[in-house]
C-alpha positions as CSV (number, residue, x, y, z in Angstrom):
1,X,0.0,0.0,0.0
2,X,1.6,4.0,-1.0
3,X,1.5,5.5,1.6
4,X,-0.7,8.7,0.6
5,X,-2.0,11.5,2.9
6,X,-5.3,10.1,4.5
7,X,-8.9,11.9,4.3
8,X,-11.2,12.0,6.6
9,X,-15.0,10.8,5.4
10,X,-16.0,14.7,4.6
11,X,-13.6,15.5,3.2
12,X,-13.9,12.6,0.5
13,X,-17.4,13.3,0.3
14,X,-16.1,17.4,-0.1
15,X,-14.1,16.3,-2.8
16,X,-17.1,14.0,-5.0
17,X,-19.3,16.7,-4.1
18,X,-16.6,19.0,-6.0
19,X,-16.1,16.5,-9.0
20,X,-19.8,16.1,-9.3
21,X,-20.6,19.9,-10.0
22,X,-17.8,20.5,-12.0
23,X,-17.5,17.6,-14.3
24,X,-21.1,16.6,-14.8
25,X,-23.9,19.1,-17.1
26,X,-26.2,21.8,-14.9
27,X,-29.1,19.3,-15.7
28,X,-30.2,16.0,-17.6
29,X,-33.7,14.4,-18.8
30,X,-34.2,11.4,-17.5
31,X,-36.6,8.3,-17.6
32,X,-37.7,6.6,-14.4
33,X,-40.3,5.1,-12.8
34,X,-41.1,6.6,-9.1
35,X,-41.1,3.5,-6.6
36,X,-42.4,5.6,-3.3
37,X,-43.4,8.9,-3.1
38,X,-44.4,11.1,0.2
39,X,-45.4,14.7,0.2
40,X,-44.5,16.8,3.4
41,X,-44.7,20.1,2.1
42,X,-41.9,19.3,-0.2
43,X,-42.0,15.9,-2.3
44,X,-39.8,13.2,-1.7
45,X,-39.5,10.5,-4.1
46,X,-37.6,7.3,-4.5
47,X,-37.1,6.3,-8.7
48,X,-36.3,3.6,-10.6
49,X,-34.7,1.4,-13.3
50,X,-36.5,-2.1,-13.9
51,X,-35.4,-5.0,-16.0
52,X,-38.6,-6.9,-15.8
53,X,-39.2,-7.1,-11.8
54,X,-36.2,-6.3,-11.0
55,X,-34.4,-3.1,-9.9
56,X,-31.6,-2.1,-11.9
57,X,-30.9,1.2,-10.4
58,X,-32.2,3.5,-7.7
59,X,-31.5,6.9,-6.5
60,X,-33.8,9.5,-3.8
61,X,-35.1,12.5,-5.6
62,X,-36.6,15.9,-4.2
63,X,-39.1,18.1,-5.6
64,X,-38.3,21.5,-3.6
65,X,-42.4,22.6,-2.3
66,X,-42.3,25.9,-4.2
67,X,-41.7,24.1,-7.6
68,X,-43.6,20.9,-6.8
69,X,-47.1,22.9,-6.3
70,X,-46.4,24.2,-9.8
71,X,-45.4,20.8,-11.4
72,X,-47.8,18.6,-9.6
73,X,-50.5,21.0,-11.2
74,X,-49.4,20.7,-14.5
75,X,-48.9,17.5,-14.3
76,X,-52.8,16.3,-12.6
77,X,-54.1,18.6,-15.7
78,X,-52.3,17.4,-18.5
79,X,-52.2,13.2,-17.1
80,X,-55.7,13.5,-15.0
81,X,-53.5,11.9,-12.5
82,X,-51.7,12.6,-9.7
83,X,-47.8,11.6,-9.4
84,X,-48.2,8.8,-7.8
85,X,-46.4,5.2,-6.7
86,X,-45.7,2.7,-10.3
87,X,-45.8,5.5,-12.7
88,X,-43.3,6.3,-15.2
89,X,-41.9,10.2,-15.6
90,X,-39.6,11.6,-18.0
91,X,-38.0,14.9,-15.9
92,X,-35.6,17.1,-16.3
93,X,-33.2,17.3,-12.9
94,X,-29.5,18.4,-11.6
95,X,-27.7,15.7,-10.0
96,X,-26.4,16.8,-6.4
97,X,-24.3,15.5,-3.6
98,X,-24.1,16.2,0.4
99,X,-21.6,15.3,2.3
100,X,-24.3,13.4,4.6
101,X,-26.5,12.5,2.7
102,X,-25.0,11.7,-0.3
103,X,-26.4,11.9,-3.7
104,X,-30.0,13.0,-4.6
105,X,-31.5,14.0,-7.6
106,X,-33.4,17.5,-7.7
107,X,-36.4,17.7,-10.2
108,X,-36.6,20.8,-12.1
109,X,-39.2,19.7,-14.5
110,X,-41.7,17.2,-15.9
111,X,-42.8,16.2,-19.2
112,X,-46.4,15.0,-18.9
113,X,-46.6,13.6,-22.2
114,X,-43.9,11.8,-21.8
115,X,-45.9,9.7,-18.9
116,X,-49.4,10.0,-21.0
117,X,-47.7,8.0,-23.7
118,X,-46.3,5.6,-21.1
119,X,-49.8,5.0,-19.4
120,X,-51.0,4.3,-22.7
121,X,-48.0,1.8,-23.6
122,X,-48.9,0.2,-20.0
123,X,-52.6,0.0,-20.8
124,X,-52.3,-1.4,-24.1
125,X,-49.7,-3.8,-23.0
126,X,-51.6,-5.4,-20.0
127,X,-54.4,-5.8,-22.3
128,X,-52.4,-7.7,-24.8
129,X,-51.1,-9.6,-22.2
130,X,-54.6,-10.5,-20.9
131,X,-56.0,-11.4,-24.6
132,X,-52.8,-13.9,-25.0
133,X,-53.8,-15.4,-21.9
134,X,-57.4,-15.6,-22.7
135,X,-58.6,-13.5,-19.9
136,X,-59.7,-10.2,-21.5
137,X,-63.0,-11.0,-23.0
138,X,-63.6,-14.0,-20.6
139,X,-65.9,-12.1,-17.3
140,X,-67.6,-10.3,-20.8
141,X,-68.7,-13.7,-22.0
142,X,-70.4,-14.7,-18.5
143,X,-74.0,-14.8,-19.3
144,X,-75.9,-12.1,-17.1
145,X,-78.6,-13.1,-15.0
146,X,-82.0,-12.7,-16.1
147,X,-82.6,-11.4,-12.4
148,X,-79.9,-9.8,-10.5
149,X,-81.0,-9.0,-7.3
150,X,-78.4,-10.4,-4.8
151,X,-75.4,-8.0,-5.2
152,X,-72.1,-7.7,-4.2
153,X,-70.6,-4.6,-3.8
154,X,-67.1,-3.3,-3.7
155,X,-66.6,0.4,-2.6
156,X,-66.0,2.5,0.5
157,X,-68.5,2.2,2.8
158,X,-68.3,6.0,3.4
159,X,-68.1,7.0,-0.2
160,X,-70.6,8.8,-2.0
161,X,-70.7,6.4,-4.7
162,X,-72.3,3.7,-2.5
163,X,-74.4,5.5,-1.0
164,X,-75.8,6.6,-4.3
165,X,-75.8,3.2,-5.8
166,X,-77.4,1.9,-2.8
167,X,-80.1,5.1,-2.8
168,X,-81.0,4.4,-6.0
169,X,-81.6,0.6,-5.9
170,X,-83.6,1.1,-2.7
171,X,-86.2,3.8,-4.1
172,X,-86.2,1.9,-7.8
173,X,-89.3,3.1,-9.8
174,X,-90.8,-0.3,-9.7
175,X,-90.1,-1.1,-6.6
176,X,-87.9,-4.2,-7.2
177,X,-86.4,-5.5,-3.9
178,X,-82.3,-5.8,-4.1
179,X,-80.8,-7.9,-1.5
180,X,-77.1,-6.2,-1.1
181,X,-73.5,-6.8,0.5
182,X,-70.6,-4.6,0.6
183,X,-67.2,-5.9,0.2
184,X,-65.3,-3.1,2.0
185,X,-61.7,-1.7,-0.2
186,X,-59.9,1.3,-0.3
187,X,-60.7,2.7,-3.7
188,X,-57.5,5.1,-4.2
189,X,-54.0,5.7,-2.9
190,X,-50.9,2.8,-2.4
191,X,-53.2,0.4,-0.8
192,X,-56.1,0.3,-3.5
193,X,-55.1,-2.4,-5.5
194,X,-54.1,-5.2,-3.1
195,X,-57.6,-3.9,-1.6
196,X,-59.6,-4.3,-4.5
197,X,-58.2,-7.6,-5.3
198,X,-58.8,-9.1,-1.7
199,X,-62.6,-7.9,-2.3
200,X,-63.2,-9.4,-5.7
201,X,-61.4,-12.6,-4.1
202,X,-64.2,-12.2,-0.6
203,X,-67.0,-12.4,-3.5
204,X,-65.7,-15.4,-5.5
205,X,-65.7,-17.4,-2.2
206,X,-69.7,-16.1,-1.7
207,X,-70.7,-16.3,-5.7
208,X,-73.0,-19.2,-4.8
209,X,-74.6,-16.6,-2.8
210,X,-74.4,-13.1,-5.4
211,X,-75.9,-12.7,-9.0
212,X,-73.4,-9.8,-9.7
213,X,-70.7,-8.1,-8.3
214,X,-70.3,-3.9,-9.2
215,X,-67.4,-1.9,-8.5
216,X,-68.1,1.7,-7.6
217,X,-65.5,4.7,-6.5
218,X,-66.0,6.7,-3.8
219,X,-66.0,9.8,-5.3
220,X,-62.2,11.6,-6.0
221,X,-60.5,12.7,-9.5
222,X,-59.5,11.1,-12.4
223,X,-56.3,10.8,-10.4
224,X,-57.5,7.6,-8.7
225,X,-58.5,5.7,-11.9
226,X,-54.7,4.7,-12.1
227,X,-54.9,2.1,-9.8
228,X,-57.2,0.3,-11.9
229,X,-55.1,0.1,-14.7
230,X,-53.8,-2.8,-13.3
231,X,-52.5,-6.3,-14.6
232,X,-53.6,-8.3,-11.3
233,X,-57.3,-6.8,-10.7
234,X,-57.9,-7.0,-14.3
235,X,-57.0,-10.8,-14.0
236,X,-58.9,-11.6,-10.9
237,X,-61.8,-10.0,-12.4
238,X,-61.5,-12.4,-15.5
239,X,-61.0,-15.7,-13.3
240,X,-64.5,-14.5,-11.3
241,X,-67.7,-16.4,-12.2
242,X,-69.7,-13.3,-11.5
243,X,-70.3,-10.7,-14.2
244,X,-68.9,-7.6,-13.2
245,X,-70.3,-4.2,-13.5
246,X,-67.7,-1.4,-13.6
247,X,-68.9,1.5,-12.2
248,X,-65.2,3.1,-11.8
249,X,-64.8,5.0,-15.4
250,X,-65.1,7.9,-16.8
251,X,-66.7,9.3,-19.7
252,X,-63.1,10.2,-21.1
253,X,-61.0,7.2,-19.9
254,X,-61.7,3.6,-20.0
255,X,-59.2,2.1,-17.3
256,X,-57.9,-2.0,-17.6
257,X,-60.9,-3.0,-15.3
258,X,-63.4,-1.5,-17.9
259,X,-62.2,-2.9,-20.4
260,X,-62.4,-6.5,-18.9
261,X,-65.5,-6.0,-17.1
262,X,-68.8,-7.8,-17.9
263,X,-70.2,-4.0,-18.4
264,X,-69.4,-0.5,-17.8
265,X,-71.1,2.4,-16.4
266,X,-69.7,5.9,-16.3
267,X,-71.2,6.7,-12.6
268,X,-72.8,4.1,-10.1
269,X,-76.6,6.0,-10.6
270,X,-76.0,4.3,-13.9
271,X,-74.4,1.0,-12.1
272,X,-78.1,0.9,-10.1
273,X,-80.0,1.8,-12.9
274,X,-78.4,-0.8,-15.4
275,X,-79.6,-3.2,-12.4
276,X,-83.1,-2.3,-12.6
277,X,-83.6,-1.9,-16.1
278,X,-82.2,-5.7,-16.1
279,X,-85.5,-6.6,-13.9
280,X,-87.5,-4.6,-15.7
281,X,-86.6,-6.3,-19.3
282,X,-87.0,-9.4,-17.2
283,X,-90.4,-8.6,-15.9
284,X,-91.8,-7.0,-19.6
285,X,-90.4,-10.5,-20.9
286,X,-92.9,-12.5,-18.6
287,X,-96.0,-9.8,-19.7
288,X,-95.4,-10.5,-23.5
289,X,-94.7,-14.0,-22.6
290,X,-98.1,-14.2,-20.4
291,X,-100.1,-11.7,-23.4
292,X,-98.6,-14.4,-26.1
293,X,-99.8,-17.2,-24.3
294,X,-103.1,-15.8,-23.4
295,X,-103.6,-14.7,-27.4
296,X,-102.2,-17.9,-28.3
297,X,-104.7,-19.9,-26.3
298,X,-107.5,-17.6,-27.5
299,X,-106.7,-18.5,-30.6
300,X,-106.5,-22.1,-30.6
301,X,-109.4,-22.4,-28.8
302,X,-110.7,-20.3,-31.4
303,X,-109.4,-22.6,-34.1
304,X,-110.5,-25.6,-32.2
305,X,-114.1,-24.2,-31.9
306,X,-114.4,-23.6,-35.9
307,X,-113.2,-26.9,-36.2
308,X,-115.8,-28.4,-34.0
309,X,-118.5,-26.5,-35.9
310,X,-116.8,-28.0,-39.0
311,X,-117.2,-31.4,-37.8
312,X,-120.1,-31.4,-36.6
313,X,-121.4,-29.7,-39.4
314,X,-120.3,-32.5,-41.5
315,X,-121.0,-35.3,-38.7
316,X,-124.9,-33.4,-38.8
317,X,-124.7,-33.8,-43.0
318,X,-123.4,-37.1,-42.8
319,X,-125.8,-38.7,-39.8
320,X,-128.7,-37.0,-42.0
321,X,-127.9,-39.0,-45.3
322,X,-127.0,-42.2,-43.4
323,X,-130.7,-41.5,-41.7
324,X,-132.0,-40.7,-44.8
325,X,-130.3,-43.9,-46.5
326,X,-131.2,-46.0,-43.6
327,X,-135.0,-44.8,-43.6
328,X,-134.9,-45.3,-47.2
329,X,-134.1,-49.0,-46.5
330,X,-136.4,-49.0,-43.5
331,X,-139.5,-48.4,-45.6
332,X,-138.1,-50.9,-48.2
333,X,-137.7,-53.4,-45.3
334,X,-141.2,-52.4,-43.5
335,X,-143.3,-53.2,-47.4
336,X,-141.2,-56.1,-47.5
337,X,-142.2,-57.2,-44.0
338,X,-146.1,-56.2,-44.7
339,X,-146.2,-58.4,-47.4
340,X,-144.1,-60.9,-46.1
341,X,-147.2,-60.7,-43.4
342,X,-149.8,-60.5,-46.0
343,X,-148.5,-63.9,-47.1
344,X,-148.3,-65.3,-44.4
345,X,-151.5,-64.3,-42.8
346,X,-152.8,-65.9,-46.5
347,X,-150.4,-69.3,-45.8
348,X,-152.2,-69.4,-42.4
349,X,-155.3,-68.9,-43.8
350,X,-154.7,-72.1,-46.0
351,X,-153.3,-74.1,-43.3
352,X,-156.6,-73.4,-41.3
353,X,-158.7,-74.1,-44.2
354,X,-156.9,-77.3,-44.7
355,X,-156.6,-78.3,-40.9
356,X,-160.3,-77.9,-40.8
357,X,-160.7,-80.3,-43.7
358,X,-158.2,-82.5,-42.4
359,X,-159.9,-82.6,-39.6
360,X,-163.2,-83.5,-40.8
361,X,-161.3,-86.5,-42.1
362,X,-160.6,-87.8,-38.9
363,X,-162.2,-91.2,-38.3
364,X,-162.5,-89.8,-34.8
365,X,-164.5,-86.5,-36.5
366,X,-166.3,-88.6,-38.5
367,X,-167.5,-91.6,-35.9
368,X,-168.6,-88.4,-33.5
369,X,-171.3,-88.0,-36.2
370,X,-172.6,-91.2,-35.9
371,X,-170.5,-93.3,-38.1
372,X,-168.3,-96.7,-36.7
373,X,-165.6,-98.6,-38.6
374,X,-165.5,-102.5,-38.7
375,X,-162.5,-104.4,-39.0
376,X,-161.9,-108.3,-39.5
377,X,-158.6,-109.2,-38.2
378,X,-157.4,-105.9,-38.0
379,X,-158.2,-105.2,-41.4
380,X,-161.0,-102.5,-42.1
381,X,-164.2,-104.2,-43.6
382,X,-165.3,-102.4,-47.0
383,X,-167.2,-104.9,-48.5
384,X,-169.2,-108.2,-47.6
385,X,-167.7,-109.4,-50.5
386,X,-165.3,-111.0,-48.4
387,X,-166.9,-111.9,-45.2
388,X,-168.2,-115.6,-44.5
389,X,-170.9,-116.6,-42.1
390,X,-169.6,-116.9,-38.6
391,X,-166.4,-114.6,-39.0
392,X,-165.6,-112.6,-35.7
393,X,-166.2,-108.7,-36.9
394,X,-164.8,-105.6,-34.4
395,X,-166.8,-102.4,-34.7
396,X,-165.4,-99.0,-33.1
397,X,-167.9,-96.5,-32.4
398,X,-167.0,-93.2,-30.7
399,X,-166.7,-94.3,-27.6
400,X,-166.2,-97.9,-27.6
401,X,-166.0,-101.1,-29.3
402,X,-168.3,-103.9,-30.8
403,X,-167.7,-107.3,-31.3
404,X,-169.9,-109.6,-33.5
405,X,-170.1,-113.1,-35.4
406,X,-171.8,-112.8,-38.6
407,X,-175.0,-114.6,-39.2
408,X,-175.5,-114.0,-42.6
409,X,-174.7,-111.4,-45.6
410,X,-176.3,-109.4,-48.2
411,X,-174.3,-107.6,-50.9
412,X,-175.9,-104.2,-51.7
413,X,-175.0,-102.1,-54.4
414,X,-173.3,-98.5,-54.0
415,X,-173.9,-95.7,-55.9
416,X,-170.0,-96.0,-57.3
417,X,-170.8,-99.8,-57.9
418,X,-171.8,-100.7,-61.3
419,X,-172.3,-104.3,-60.6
C-alpha cells in the first residue's frame, strides 16, 4: 500500500461533491419510474430502473415545495393523474451531492406527455397480455342473470358512490327489492389495488350466494383511476364467475378494469340503474310471454271451436244421409215385412182351411157324427164281398168297441158300384 496522505470521510465526500458539480452538465432528462413517493410540504421521491421485476438502479429524488405545487398542477391537468407510486416520468433534474447525505437528484421539470404516452404503452400492454392469456373478453362472456338482485358490492362504505348506488336501488321506480353486500376496499391511494383484489377474491368465495358483483368509486379525481389500470385486478376480475359491472370509469377514460368488465357504467346511478332496467326487461319479458300465451290460447281455442262446428257440421250432413239412406231401407224393409205378413196371414189362412178339412177327415171327427168302422182281423171291412158266415167282426164306435159273429150277408150295391 503508497503511503498517501489520508482523508477524513467529509472531506472525501467534499471532494465527490466538487467532482460532481464540476465535471457533470447543470441538468439531464431522465426516464424513471417513481417506486415511493411522500409529500411533506416538499416531495420526496424514491425512482427507478427495472429490468422486468427487478431493480436495476435507484436513486432519492426531491421536488423543492415551491416548484412541486407548480409541477404537480401541471402534471394532474395534462395526465388527469396525480404523481403517484408505479408510474413512469420523464423529468428534467440536476444531480447533487451532500456530504451526509449523499447523492440525490433534484427535479426541475416534468414532461407530462412523456408519462401520457407511457400509461398508454402500459394499458395497451396489459391488455395484450390479458388477450394472450385468454382473460380479457372471458368475465364479458359470463351470461348475465335474467334477475340480478343479490349484489355484491365493492366500494367504500363511506363514499358517496355507495351511498348513491345503494339510494337508487332502494327507491327503484318499480319497486324491485335488491338484496345487497358490501365488500369493504380502499378505492384510491398505495393500498387500493391489493384492496380491490382481496374484495373481488371475498365475492368469488360467496358467488353461490351473489348474482353480480359492481365496483363503484367513492368519489375523488380522475387521479384515482390509475390504480385500476392494473395487470392483477384485471385478472382476478376475468377468473370471477360473477359478471362484473364497472362503475369506476369515466366518460373520457376507460381504465384496464373497464375494459375487462362484464359491463361499464360511467357513474354508479348508472351502475343501479343498469340493475333495474335488467329486472324490468325481465319482468316485460314474462308480460309478453303471459299476453302471447293468453292470445295464443284464445286463438286455438278459437281454431279448435271452428273446427268443431266444422265437424259437426259435417258429422250433422253425414248422420242425416245415413238416416236418410237407412230410412230409405227401412220403408223398403217395412213393405217387405207387410207383405211378407200378408203372405203369411194368407199361408195361415190355407193351413186353417186345410186343418179344418183335415180334420173332418178324422175317423175320430167322423165316428162323432154317428158313423163306426169295422175291422176283420185288424183289417177294415169295405165290403161283404169277403166276409163268410160266422167270421168274428170288431166295430169301433166313438166311444167304444163292438164285437160280432156274422150270421148272414147281403151284398148291396153302391152308388160308385156298377155291378
Amino acid at each position: 500500500m503508497t503511503h498517501r496522505e489520508a482523508l477524513s470521510l467529509y472531506q472525501l465526500n467534499q471532494l465527490i461533491r466538487t467532482v460532481i458539480e464540476t465535471s457533470l452538465p447543470e441538468t439531464f432528462r431522465i426516464t424513471a419510474e417513481i417506486a415511493s413517493i411522500s409529500v411533506r410540504n416538499h416531495c420526496y421521491m424514491s425512482v427507478v430502473d427495472k429490468d422486468g421485476d427487478a431493480i436495476t438502479a435507484e436513486m432519492p429524488a426531491v421536488i423543492w415545495a415551491g416548484r412541486y405545487r407548480a409541477l404537480s398542477r401541471e402534471f394532474r391537468d395534462a395526465t388527469g393523474i396525480e404523481l403517484s407510486k408505479g408510474i413512469r416520468i420523464l423529468f428534467e433534474a440536476s444531480v447533487t451531492f451532500h456530504e451526509r447525505y449523499g447523492l440525490k437528484l433534484n427535479v426541475l421539470n416534468i414532461d407530462p406527455a412523456y408519462t401520457i404516452g407511457e400509461l398508454a404503452v402500459r394499458r395497451k400492454e396489459i391488455l395484450e397480455r390479458l388477450a394472450k392469456e385468454g382473460l380479457k373478453d372471458r368475465n364479458k362472456a359470463l351470461e348475465f342473470p335474467l334477475v340480478p338482485q343479490r349484489i355484491g358490492i365493492i366500494s367504500s362504505p363511506a363514499a358517496a358512490g355507495y351511498e348513491d348506488l345503494m339510494s337508487h336501488l332502494k327507491d327503484n321506480a318499480y319497486g324491485y327489492r335488491f338484496f345487497c353486500r358490501l365488500y369493504d376496499a380502499v378505492m384510491q391511494g398505495d393500498r387500493a389495488e391489493a384492496s380491490v383484489i382481496s374484495a373481488l377474491e371475498r365475492c368469488g368465495n360467496n358467488s353461490s350466494r351473489l348474482d353480480a358483483v359492481v365496483i363503484v368509486r367513492g368519489g375523488g379525481g380522475l387521479s384515482d383511476l390509475h390504480c385500476f389500470d392494473s395487470y392483477d385486478i384485471a385478472r382476478t376480475i376475468a377468473l370471477l364467475t360473477l359478471p362484473v359491472i364497472s362503475g369506476i370509469g369515466h366518460e373520457r377514460d376507460i381504465t384496464v378494469v373497464d375494459e375487462v368488465s362484464n359491463a361499464r357504467v360511467k357513474t354508479p346511478t348508472a351502475a343501479a340503474d343498469l340493475l333495474v332496467t335488467k329486472l324490468k326487461d325481465f319482468e316485460d319479458s314474462i308480460d309478453e310471454l303471459a299476453h302471447s300465451l293468453a292470445h295464443g290460447t284464445n286463438k286455438m281455442v278459437a281454431d279448435l271451436r271452428e273446427q268443431l262446428s266444422s265437424l259437426a257440421t259435417i258429422f250433422e250432413s253425414s248422420v242425416r244421409n245415413e238416416l236418410l239412406g237407412n230410412s230409405h231401407r227401412l220403408n223398403v224393409l217395412i213393405k217387405g215385412l207387410k207383405y211378407s205378413l200378408k203372405l203369411i196371414h194368407a199361408e195361415q189362412e190355407r193351413l186353417r182351411s186345410r186343418e179344418s178339412n183335415i180334420s173332418h177327415l178324422n175317423p175320430r171327427n167322423v165316428l162323432k157324427r154317428g158313423y163306426s168302422i169295422t175291422y176283420r182281423n185288424g183289417e177294415p171291412v169295405r165290403s161283404v164281398s169277403g166276409i163268410k158266415t160266422g167270421d168274428s167282426l170288431t166295430t169301433t164306435l166313438y166311444s167304444g168297441e163292438i164285437t160280432s159273429k156274422v150270421e148272414s150277408r147281403r151284398l148291396k150295391k153302391t152308388l160308385n158300384n156298377s155291378d
